[in-house]
KOLMIKE-446356 format. One record per atom (N, C-alpha, C, O): x, y, z; atom name. Coordinates in nm, 3 decimals. Layout:
N
<pt c1="X" c2="Y" c3="Z" filum="CA"/>
...
This chain:
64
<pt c1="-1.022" c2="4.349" c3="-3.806" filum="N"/>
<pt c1="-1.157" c2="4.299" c3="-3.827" filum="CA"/>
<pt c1="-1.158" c2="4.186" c3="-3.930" filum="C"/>
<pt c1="-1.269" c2="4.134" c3="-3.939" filum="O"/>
<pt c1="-1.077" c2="4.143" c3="-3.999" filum="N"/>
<pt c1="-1.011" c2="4.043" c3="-4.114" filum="CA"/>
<pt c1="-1.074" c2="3.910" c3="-4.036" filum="C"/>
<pt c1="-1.148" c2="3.827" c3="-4.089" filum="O"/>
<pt c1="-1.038" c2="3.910" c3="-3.933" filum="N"/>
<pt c1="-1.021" c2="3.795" c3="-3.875" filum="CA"/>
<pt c1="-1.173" c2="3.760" c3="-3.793" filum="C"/>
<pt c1="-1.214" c2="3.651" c3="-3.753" filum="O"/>
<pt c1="-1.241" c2="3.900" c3="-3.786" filum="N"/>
<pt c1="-1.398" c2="3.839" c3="-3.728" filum="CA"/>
<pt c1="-1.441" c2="3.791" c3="-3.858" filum="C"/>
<pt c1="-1.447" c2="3.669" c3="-3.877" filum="O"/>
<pt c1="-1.465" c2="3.858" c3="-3.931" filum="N"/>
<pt c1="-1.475" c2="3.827" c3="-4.111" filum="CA"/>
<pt c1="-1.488" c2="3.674" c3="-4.118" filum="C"/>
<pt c1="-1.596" c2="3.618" c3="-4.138" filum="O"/>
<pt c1="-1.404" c2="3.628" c3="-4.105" filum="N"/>
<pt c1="-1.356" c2="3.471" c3="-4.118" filum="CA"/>
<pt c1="-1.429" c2="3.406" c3="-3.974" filum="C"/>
<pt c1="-1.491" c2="3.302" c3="-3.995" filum="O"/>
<pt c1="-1.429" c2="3.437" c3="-3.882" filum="N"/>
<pt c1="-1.491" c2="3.386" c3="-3.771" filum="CA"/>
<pt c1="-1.652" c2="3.366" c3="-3.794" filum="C"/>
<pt c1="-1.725" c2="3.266" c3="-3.793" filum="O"/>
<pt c1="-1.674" c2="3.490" c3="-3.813" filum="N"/>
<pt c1="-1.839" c2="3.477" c3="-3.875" filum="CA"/>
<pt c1="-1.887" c2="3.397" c3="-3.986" filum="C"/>
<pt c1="-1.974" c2="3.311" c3="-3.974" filum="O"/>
<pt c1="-1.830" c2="3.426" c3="-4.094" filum="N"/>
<pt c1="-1.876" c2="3.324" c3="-4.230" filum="CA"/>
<pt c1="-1.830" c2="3.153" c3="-4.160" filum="C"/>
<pt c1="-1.876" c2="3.046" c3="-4.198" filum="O"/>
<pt c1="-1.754" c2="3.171" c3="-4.078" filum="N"/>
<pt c1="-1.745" c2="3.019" c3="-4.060" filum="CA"/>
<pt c1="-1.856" c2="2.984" c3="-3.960" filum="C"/>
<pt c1="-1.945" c2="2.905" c3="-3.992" filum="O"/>
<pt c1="-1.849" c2="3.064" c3="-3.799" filum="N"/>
<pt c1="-2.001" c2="2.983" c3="-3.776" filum="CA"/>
<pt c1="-2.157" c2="2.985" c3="-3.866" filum="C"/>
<pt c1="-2.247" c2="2.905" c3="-3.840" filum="O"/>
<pt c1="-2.167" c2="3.095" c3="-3.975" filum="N"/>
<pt c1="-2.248" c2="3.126" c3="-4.019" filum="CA"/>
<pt c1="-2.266" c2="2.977" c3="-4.100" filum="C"/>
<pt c1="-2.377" c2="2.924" c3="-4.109" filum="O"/>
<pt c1="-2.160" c2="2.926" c3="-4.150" filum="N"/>
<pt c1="-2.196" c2="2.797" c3="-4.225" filum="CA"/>
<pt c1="-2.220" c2="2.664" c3="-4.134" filum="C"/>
<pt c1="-2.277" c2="2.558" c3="-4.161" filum="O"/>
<pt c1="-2.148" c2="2.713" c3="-4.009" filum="N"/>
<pt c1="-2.149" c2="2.595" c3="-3.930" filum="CA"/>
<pt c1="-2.327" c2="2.545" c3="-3.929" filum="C"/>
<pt c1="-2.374" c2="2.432" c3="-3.944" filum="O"/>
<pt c1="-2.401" c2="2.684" c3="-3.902" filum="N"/>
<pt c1="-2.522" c2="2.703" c3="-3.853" filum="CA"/>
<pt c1="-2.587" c2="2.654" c3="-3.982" filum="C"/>
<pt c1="-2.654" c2="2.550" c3="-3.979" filum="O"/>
<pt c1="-2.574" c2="2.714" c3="-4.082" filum="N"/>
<pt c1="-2.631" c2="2.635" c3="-4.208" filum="CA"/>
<pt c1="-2.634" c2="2.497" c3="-4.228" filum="C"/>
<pt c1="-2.741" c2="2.440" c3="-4.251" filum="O"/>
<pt c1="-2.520" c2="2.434" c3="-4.219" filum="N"/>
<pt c1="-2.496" c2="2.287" c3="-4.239" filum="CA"/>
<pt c1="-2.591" c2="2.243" c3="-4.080" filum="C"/>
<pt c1="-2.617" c2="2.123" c3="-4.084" filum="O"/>
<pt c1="-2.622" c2="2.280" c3="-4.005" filum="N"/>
<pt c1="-2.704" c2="2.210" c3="-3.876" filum="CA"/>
<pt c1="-2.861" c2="2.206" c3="-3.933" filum="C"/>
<pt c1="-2.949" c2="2.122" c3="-3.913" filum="O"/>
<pt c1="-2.861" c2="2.305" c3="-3.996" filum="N"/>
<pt c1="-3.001" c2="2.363" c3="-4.027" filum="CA"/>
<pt c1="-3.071" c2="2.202" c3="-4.118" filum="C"/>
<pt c1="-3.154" c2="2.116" c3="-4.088" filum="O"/>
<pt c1="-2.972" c2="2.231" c3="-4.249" filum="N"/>
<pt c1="-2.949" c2="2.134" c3="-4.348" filum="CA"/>
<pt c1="-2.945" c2="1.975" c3="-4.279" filum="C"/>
<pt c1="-2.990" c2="1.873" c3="-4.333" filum="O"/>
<pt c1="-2.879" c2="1.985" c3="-4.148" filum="N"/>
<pt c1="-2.909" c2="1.833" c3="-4.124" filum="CA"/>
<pt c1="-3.021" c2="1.816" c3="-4.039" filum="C"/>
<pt c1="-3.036" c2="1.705" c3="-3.987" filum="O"/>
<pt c1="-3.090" c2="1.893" c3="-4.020" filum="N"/>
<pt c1="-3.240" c2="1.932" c3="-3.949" filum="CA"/>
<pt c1="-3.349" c2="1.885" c3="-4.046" filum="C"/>
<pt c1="-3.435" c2="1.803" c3="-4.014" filum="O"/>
<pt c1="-3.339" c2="1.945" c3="-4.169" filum="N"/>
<pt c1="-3.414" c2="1.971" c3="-4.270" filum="CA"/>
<pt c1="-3.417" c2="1.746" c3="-4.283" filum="C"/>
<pt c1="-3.507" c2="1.666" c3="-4.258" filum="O"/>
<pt c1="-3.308" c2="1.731" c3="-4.319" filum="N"/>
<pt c1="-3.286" c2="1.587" c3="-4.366" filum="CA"/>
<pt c1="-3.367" c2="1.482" c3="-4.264" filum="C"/>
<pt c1="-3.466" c2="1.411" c3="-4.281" filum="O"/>
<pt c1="-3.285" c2="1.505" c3="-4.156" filum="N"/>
<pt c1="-3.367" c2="1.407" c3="-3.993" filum="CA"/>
<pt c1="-3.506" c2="1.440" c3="-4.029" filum="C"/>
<pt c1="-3.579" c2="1.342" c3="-4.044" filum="O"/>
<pt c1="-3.559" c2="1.557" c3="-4.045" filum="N"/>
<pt c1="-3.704" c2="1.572" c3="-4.037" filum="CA"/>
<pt c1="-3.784" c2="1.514" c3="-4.138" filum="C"/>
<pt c1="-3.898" c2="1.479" c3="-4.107" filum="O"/>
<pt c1="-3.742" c2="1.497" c3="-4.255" filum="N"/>
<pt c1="-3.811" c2="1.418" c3="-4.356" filum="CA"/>
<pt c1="-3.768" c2="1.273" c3="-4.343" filum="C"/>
<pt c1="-3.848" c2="1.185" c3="-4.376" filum="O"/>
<pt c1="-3.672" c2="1.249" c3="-4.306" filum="N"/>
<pt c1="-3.651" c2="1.101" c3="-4.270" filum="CA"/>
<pt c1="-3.700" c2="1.053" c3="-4.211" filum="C"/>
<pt c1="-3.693" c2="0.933" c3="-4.237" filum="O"/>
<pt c1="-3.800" c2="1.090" c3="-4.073" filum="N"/>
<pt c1="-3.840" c2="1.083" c3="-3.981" filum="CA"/>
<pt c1="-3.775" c2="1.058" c3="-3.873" filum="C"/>
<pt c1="-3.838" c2="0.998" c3="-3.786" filum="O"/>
<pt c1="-3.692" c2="1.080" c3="-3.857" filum="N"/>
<pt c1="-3.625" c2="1.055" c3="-3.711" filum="CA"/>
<pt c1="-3.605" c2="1.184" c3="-3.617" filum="C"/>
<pt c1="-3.514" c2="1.267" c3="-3.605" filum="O"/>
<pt c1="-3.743" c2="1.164" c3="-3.548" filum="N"/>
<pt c1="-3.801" c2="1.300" c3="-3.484" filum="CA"/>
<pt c1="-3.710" c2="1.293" c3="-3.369" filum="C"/>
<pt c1="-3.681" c2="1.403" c3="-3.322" filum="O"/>
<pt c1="-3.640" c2="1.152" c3="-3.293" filum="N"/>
<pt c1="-3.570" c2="1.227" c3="-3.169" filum="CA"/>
<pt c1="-3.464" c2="1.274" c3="-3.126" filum="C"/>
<pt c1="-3.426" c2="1.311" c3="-3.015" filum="O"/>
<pt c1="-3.378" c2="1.261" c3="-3.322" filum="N"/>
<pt c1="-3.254" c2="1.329" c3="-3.288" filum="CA"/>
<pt c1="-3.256" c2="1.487" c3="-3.300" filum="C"/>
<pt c1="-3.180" c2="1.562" c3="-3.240" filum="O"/>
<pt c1="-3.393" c2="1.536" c3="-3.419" filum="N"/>
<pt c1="-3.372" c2="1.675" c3="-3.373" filum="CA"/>
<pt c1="-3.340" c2="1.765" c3="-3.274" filum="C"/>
<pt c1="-3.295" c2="1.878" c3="-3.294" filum="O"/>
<pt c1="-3.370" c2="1.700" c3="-3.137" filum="N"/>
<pt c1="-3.386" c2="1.751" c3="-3.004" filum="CA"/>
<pt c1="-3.190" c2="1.798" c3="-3.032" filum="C"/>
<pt c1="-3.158" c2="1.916" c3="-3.032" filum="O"/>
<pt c1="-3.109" c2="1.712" c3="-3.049" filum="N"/>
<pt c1="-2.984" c2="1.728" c3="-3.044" filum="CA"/>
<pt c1="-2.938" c2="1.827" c3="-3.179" filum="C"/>
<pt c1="-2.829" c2="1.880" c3="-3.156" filum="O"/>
<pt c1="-2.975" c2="1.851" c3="-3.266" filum="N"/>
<pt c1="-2.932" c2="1.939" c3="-3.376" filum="CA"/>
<pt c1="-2.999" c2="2.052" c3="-3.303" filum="C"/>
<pt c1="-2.911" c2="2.136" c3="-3.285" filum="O"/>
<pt c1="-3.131" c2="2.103" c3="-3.243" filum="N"/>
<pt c1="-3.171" c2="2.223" c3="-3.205" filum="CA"/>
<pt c1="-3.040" c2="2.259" c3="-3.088" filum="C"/>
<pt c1="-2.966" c2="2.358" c3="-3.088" filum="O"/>
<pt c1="-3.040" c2="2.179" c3="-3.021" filum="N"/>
<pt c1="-2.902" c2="2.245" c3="-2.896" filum="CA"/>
<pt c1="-2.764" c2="2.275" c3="-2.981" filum="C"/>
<pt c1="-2.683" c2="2.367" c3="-2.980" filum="O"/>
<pt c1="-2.774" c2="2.170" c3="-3.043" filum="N"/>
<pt c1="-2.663" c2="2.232" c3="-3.160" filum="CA"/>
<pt c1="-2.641" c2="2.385" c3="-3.171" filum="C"/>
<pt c1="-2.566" c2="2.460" c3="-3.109" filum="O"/>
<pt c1="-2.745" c2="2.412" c3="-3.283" filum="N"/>
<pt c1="-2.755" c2="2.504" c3="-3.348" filum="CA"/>
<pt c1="-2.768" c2="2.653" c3="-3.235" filum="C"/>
<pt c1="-2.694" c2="2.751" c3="-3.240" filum="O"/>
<pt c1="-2.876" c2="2.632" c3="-3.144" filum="N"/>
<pt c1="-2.844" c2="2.695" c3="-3.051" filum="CA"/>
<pt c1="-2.740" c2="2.766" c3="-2.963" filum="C"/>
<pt c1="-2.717" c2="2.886" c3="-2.949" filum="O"/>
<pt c1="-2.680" c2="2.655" c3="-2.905" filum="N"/>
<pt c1="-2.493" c2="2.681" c3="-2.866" filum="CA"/>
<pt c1="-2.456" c2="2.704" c3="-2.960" filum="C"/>
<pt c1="-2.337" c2="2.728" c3="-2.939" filum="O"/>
<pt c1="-2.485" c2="2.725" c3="-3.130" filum="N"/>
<pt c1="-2.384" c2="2.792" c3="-3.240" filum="CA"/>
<pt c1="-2.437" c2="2.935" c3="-3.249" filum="C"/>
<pt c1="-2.363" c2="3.026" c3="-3.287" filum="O"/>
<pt c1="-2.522" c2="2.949" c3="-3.226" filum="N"/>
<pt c1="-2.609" c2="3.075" c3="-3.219" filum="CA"/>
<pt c1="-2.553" c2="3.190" c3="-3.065" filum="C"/>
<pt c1="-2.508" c2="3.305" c3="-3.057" filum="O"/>
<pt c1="-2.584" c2="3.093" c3="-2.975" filum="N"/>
<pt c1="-2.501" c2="3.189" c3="-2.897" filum="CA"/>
<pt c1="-2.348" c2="3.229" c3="-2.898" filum="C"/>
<pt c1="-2.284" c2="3.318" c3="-2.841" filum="O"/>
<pt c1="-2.308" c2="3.102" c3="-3.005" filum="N"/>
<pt c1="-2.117" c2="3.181" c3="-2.986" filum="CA"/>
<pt c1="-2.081" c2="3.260" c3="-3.076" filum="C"/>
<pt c1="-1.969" c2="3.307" c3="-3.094" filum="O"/>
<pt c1="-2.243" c2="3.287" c3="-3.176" filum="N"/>
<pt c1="-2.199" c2="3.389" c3="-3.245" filum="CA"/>
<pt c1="-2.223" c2="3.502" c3="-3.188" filum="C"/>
<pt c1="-2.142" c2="3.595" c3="-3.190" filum="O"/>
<pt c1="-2.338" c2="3.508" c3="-3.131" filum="N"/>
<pt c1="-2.345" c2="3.668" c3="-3.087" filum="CA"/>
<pt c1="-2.259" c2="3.649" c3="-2.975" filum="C"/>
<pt c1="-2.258" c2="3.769" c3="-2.947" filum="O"/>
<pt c1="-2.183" c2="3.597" c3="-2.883" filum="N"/>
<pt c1="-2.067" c2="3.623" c3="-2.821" filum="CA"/>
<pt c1="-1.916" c2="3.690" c3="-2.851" filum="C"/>
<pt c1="-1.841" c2="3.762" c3="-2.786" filum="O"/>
<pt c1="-1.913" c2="3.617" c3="-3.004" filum="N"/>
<pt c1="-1.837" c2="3.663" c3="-3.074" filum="CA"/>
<pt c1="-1.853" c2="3.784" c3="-3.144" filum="C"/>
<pt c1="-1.762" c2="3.867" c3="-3.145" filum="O"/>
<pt c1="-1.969" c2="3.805" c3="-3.209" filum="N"/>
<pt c1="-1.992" c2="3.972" c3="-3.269" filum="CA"/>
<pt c1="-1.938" c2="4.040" c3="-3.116" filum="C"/>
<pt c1="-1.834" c2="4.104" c3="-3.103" filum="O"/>
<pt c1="-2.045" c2="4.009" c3="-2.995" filum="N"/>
<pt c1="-2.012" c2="4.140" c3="-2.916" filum="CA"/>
<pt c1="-1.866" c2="4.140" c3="-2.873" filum="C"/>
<pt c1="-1.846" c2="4.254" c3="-2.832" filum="O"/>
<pt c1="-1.795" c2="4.095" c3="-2.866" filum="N"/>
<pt c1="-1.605" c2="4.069" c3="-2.865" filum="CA"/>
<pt c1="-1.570" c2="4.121" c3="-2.970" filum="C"/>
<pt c1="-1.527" c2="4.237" c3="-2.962" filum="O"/>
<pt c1="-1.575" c2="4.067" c3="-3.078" filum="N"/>
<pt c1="-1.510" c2="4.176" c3="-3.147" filum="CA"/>
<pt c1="-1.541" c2="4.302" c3="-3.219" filum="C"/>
<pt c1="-1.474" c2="4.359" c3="-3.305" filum="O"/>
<pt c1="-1.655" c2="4.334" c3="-3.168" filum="N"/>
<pt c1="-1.739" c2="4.483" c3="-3.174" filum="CA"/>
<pt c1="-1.652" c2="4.551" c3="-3.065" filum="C"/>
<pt c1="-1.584" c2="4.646" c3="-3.103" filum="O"/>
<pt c1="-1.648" c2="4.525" c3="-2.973" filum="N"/>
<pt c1="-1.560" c2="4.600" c3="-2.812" filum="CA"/>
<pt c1="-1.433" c2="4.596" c3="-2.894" filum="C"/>
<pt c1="-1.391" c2="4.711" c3="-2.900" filum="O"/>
<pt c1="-1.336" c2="4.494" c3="-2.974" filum="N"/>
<pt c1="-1.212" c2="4.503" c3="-2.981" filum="CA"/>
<pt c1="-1.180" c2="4.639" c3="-3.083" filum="C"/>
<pt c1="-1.099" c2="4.732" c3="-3.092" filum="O"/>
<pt c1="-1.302" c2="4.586" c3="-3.153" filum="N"/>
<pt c1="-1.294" c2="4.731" c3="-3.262" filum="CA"/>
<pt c1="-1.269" c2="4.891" c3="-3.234" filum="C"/>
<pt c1="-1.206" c2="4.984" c3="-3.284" filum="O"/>
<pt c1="-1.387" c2="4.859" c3="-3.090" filum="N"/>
<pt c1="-1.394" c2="4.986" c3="-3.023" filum="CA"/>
<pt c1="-1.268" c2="5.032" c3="-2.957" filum="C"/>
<pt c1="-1.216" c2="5.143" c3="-2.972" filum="O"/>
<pt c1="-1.226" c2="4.930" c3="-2.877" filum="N"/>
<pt c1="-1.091" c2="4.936" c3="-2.817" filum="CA"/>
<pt c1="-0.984" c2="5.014" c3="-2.925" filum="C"/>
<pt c1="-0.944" c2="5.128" c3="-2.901" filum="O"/>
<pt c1="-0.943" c2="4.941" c3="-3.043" filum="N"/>
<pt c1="-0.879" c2="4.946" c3="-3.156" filum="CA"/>
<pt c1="-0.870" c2="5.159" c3="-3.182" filum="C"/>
<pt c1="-0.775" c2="5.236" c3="-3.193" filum="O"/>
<pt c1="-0.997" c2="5.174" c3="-3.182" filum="N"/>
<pt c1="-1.042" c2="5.306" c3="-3.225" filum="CA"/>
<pt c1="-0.977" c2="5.404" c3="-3.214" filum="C"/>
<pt c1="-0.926" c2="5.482" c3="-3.295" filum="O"/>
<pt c1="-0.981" c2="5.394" c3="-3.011" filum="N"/>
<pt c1="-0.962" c2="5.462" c3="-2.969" filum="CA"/>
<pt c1="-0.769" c2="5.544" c3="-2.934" filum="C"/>
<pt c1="-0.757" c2="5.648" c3="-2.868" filum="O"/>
């Protein structure tokens, strides 16, 4: 599980730093690149919970 550990805190920041360049575009005003940081963040969002449920099963696997 060492290794989801490290998998997670890393997209977890990936997702932060998108957020953070969300936050910036939006006060800058440059409303039409957000469209591209939301898909971003999104596709980072789904490869995390792809990844929890993988290595939740490996764990399980592991267990047994």
């Amino acid at each position: 599980m060492r290794m989801a550990w490290w998998i997670f805190i890393s997209l977890i920041a990936v997702q932060i730093i998108l957020v953070q360049y969300m936050v910036e575009e939006f006060l800058a005003g440059h409303f039409e690149t957000l469209y591209y940081y939301v898909i971003a963040l999104g596709f980072m969002f789904v490869t995390t919970i792809i990844s929890y449920i993988f290595f939740r099963r490996v764990d399980r696997v592991m267990d047994q």
